[in-house]
MMTF fields as JSON, N, C-alpha, C and O atoms, coordinates in Angstrom:
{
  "mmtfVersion": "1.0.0",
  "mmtfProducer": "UNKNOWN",
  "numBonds": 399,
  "numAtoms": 400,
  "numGroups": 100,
  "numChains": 1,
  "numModels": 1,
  "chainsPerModel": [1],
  "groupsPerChain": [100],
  "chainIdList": ["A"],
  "bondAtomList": [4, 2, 8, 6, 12, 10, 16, 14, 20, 18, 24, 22, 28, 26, 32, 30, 36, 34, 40, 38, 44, 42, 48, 46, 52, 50, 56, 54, 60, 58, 64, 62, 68, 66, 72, 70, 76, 74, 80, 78, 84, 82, 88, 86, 92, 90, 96, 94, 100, 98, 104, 102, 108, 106, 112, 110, 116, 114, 120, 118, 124, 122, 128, 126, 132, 130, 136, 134, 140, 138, 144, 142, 148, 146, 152, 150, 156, 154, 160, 158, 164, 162, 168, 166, 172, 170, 176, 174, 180, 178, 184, 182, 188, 186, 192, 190, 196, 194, 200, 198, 204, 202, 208, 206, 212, 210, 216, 214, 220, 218, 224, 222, 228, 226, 232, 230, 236, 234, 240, 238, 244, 242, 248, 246, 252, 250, 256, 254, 260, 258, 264, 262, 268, 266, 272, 270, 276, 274, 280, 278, 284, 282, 288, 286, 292, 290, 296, 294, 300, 298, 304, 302, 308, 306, 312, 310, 316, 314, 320, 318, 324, 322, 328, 326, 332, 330, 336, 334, 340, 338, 344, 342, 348, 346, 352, 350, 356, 354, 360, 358, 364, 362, 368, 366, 372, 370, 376, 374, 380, 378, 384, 382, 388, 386, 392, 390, 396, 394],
  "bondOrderList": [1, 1, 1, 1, 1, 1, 1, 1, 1, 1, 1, 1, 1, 1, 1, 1, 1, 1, 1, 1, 1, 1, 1, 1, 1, 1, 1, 1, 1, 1, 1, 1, 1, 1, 1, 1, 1, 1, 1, 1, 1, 1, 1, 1, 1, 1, 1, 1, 1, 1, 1, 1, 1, 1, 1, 1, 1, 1, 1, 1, 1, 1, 1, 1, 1, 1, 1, 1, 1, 1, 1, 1, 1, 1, 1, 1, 1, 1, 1, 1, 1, 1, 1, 1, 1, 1, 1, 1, 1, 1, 1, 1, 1, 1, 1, 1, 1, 1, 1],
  "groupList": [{"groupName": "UNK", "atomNameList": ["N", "CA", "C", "O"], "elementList": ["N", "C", "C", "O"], "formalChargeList": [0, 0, 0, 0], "bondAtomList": [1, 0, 2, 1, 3, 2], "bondOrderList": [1, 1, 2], "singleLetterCode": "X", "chemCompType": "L-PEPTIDE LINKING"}],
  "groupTypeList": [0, 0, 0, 0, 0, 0, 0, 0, 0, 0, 0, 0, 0, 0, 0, 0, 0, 0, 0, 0, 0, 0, 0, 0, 0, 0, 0, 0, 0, 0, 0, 0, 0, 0, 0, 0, 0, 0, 0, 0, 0, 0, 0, 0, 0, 0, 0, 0, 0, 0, 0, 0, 0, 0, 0, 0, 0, 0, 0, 0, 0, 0, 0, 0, 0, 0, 0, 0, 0, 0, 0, 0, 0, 0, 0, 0, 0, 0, 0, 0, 0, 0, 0, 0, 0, 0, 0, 0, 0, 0, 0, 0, 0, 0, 0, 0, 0, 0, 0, 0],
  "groupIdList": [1, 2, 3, 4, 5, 6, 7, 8, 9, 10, 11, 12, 13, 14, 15, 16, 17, 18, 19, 20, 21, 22, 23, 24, 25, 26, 27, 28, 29, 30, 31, 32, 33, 34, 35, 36, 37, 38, 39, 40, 41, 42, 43, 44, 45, 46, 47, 48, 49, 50, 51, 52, 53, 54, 55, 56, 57, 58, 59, 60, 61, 62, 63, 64, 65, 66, 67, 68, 69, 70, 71, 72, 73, 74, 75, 76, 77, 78, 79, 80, 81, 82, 83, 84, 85, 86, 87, 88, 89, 90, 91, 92, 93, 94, 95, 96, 97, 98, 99, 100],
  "secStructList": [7, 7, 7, 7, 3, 3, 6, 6, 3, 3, 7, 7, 5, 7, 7, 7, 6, 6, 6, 2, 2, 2, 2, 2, 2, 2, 2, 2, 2, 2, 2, 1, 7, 4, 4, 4, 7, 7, 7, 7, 7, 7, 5, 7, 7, 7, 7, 5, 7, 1, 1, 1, 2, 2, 2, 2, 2, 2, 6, 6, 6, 4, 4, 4, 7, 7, 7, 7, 7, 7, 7, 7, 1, 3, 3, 3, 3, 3, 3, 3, 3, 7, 1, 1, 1, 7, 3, 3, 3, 3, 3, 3, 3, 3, 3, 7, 7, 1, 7, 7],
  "xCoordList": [0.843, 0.0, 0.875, 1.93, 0.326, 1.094, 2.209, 2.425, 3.128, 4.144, 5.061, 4.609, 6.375, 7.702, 8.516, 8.334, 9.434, 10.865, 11.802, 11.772, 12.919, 14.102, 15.044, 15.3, 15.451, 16.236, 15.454, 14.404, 16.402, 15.556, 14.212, 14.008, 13.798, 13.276, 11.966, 11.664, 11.192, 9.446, 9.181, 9.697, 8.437, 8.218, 6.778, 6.322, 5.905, 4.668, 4.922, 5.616, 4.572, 4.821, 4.014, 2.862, 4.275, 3.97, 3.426, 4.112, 2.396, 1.622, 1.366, 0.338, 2.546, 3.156, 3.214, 3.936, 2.014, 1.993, 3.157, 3.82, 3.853, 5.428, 5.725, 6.005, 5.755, 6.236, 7.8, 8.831, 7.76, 8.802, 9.72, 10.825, 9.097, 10.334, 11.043, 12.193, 10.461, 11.299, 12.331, 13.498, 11.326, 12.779, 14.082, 15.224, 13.814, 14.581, 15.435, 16.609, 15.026, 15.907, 16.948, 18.108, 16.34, 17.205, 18.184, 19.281, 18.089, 18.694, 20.004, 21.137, 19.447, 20.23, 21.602, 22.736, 21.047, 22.213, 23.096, 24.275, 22.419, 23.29, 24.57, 25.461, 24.059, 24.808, 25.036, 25.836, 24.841, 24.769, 25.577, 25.214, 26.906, 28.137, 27.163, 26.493, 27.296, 26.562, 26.667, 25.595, 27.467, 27.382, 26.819, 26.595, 26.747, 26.109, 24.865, 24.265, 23.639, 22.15, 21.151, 21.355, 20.342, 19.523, 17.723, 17.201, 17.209, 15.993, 14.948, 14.529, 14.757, 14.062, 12.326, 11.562, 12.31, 10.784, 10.452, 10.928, 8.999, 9.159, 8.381, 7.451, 8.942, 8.046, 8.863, 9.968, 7.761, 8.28, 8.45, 7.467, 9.551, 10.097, 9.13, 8.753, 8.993, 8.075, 8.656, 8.462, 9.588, 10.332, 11.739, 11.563, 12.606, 13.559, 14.055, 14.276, 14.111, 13.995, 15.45, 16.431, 15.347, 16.596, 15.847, 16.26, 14.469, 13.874, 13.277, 14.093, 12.121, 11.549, 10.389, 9.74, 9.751, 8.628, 8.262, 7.07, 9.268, 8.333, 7.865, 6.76, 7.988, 7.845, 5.932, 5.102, 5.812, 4.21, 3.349, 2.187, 4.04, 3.811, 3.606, 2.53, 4.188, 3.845, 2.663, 1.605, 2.674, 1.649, 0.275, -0.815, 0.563, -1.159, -1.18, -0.131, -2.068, -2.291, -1.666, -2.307, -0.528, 0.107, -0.006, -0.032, -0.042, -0.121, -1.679, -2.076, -1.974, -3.208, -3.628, -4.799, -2.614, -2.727, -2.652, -1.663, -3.728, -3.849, -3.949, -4.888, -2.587, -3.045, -3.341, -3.37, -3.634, -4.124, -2.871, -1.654, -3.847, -3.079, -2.687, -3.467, -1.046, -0.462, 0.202, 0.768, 0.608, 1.8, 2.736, 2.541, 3.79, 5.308, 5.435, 5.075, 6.075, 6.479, 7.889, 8.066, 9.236, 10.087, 10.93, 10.549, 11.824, 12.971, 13.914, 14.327, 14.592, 15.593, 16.436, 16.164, 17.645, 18.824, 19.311, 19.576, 19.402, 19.676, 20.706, 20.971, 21.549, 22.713, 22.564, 22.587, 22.434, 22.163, 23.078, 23.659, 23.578, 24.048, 23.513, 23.153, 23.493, 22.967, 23.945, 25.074, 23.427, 24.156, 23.046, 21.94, 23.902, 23.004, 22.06, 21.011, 22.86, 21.937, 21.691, 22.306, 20.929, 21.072, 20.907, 20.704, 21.008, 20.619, 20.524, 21.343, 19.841, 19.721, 19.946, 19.453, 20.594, 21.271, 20.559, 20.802, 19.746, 19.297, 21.093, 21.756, 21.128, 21.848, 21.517, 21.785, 20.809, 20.245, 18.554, 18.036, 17.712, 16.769, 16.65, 17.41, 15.576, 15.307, 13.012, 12.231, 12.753, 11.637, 11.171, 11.856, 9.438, 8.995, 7.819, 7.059, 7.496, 6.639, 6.076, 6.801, 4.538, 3.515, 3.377, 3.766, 2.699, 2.072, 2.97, 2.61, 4.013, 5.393, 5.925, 7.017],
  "yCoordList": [-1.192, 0.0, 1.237, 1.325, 2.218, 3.611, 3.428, 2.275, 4.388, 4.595, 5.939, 7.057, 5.649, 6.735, 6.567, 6.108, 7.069, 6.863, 6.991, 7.62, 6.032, 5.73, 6.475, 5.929, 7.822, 8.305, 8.061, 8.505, 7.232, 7.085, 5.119, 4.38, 5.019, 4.074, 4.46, 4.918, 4.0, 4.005, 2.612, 1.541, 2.791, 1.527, 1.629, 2.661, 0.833, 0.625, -0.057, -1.068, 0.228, -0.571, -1.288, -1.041, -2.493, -3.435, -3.591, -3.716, -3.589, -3.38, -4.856, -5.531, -5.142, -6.601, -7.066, -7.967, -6.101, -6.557, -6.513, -5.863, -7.208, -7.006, -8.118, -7.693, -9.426, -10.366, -9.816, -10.482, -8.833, -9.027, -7.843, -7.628, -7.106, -6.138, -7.187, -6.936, -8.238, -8.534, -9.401, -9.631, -9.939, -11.077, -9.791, -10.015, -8.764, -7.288, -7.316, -7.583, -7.041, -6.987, -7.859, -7.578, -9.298, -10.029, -10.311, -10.66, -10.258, -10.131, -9.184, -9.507, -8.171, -7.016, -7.345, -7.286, -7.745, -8.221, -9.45, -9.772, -9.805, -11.121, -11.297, -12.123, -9.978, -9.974, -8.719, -8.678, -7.723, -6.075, -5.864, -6.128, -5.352, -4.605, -3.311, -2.721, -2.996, -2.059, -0.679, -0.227, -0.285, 1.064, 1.268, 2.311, 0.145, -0.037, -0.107, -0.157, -0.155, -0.218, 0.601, 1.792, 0.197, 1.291, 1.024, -0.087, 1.894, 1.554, 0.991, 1.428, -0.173, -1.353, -0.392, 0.155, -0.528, -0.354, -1.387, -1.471, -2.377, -3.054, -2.555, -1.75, -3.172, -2.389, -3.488, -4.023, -3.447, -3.494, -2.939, -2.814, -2.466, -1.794, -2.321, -3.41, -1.226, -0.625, -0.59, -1.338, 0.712, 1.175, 1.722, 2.933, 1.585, 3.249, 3.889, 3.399, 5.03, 6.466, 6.982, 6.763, 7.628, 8.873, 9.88, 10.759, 10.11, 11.382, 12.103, 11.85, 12.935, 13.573, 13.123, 13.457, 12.08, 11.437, 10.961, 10.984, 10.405, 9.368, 10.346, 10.002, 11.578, 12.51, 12.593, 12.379, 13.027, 12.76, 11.933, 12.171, 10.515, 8.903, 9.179, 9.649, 9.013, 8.632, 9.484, 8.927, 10.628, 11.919, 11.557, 11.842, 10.776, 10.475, 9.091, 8.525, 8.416, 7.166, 6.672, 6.367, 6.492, 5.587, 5.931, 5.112, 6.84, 7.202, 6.542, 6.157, 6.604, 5.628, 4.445, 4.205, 3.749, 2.327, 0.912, 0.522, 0.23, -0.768, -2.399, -2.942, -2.868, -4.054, -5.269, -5.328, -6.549, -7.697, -8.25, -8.07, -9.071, -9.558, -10.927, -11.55, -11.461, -12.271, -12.548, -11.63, -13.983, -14.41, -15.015, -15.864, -14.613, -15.06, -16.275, -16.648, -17.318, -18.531, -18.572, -19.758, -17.872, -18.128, -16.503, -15.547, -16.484, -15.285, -15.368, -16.525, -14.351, -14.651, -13.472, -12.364, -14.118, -12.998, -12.59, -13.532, -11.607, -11.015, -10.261, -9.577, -10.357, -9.327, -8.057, -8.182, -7.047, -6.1, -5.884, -4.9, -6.043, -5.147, -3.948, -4.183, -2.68, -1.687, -0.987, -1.339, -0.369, 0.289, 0.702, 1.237, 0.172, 0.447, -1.357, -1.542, -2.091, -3.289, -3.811, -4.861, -3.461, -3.563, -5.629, -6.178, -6.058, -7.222, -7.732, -7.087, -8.655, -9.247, -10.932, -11.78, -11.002, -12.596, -13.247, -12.713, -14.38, -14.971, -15.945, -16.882, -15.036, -16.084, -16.845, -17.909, -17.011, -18.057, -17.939, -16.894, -19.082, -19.268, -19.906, -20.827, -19.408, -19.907, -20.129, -19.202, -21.142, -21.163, -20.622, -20.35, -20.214, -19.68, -20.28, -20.485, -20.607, -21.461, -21.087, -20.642, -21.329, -20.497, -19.513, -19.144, -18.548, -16.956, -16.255, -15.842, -16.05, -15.441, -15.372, -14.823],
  "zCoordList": [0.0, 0.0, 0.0, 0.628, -0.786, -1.21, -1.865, -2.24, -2.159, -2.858, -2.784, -2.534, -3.034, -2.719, -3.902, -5.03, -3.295, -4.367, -3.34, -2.282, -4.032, -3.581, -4.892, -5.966, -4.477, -5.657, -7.23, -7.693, -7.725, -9.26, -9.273, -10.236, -8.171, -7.939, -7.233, -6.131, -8.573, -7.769, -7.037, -7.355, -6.179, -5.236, -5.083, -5.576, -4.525, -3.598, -2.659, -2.76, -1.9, -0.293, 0.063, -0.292, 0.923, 1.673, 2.942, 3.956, 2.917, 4.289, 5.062, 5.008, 5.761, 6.148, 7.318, 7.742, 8.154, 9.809, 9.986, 9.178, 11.141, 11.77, 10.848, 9.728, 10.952, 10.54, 9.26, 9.353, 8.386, 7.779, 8.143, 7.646, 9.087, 9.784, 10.787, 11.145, 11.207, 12.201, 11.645, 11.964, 10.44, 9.502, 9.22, 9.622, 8.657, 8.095, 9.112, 8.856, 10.509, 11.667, 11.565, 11.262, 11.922, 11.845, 10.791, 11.227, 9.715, 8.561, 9.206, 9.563, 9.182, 9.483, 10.022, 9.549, 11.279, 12.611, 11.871, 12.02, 11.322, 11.076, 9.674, 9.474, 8.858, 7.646, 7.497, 6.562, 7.822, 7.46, 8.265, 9.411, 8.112, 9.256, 9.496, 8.648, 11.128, 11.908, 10.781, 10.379, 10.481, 9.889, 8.067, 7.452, 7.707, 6.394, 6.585, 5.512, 8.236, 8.226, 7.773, 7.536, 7.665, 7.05, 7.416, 7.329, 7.698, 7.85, 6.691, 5.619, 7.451, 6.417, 6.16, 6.956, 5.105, 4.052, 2.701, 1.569, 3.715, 2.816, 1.282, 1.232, 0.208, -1.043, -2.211, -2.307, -2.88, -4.514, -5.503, -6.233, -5.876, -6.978, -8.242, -8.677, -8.498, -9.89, -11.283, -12.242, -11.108, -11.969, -12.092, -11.963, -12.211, -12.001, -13.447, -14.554, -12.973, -13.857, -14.03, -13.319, -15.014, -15.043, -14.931, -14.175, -15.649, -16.211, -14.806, -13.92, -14.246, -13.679, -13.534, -12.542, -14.693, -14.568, -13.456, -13.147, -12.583, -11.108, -10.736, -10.317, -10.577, -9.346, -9.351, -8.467, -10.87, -11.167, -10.926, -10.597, -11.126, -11.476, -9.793, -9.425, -9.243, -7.469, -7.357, -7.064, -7.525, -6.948, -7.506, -7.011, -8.796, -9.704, -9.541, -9.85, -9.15, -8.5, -7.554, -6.549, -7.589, -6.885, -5.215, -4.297, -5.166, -3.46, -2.832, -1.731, -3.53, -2.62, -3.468, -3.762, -3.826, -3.935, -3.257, -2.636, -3.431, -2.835, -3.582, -4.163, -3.286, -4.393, -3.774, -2.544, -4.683, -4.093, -2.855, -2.882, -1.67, -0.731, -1.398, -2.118, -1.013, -1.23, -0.586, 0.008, -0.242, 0.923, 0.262, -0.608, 0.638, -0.291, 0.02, 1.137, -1.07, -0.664, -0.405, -0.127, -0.311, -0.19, -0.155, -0.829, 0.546, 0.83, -0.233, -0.32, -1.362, -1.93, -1.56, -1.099, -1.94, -1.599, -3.15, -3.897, -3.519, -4.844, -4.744, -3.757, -6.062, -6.326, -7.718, -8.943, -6.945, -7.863, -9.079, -8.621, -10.145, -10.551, -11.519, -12.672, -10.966, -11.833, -13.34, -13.68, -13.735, -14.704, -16.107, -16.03, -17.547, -18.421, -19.046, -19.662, -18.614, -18.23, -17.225, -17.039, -16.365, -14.804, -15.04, -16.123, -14.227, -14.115, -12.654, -12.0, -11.837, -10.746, -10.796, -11.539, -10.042, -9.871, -8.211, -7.128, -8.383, -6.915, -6.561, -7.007, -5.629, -4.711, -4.169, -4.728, -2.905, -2.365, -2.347, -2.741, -1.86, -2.001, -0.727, -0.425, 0.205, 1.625, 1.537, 1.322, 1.709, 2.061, 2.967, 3.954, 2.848, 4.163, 4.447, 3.5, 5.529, 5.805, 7.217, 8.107, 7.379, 8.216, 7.94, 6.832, 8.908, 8.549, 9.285, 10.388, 8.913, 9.571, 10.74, 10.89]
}
């Protein structure tokens, strides 16, 4: 539910009860060196931009969007690489199982 930007990245957010801030936490502690943290927001990336367009794109619909509920079947760990062919690589693959 709703939507921001991350620099040149439109998102909608995830309205996820606690259950995946606390996985985020933990994540955190366990692989993130203390000074690389960052406050977890969960969301799914949309789009990203060079142009000025998101700025509109968020302001006209997207801020009060609400999409279908879904429960993830599994956690992946991904490697970004951005550029002019961005591409994403799954590293690992962890199941999830129960209601978090």
């Amino acid at each position: 539910s709703g939507s921001g930007r991350f620099g040149n990245v439109l998102w909608v957010g995830i309205d996820d009860g606690d259950w995946l801030k606390r996985l985020a936490r933990r994540l955190n502690r366990e692989f993130v060196p203390h000074d690389e943290r960052r406050p977890f927001h969960g969301h799914v990336t949309v789009a990203r931009s060079r142009g000025r367009g998101m700025d509109q794109a968020s302001r006209q619909g997207l801020a009060e969007y609400q999409g279908p509920r879904w429960t993830p079947d599994h956690l992946s760990l991904v490697a970004s690489e951005l550029g002019p062919n961005p591409r994403y690589t799954d590293l690992h693959r962890w199941p999830l199982a129960g209601n978090g």
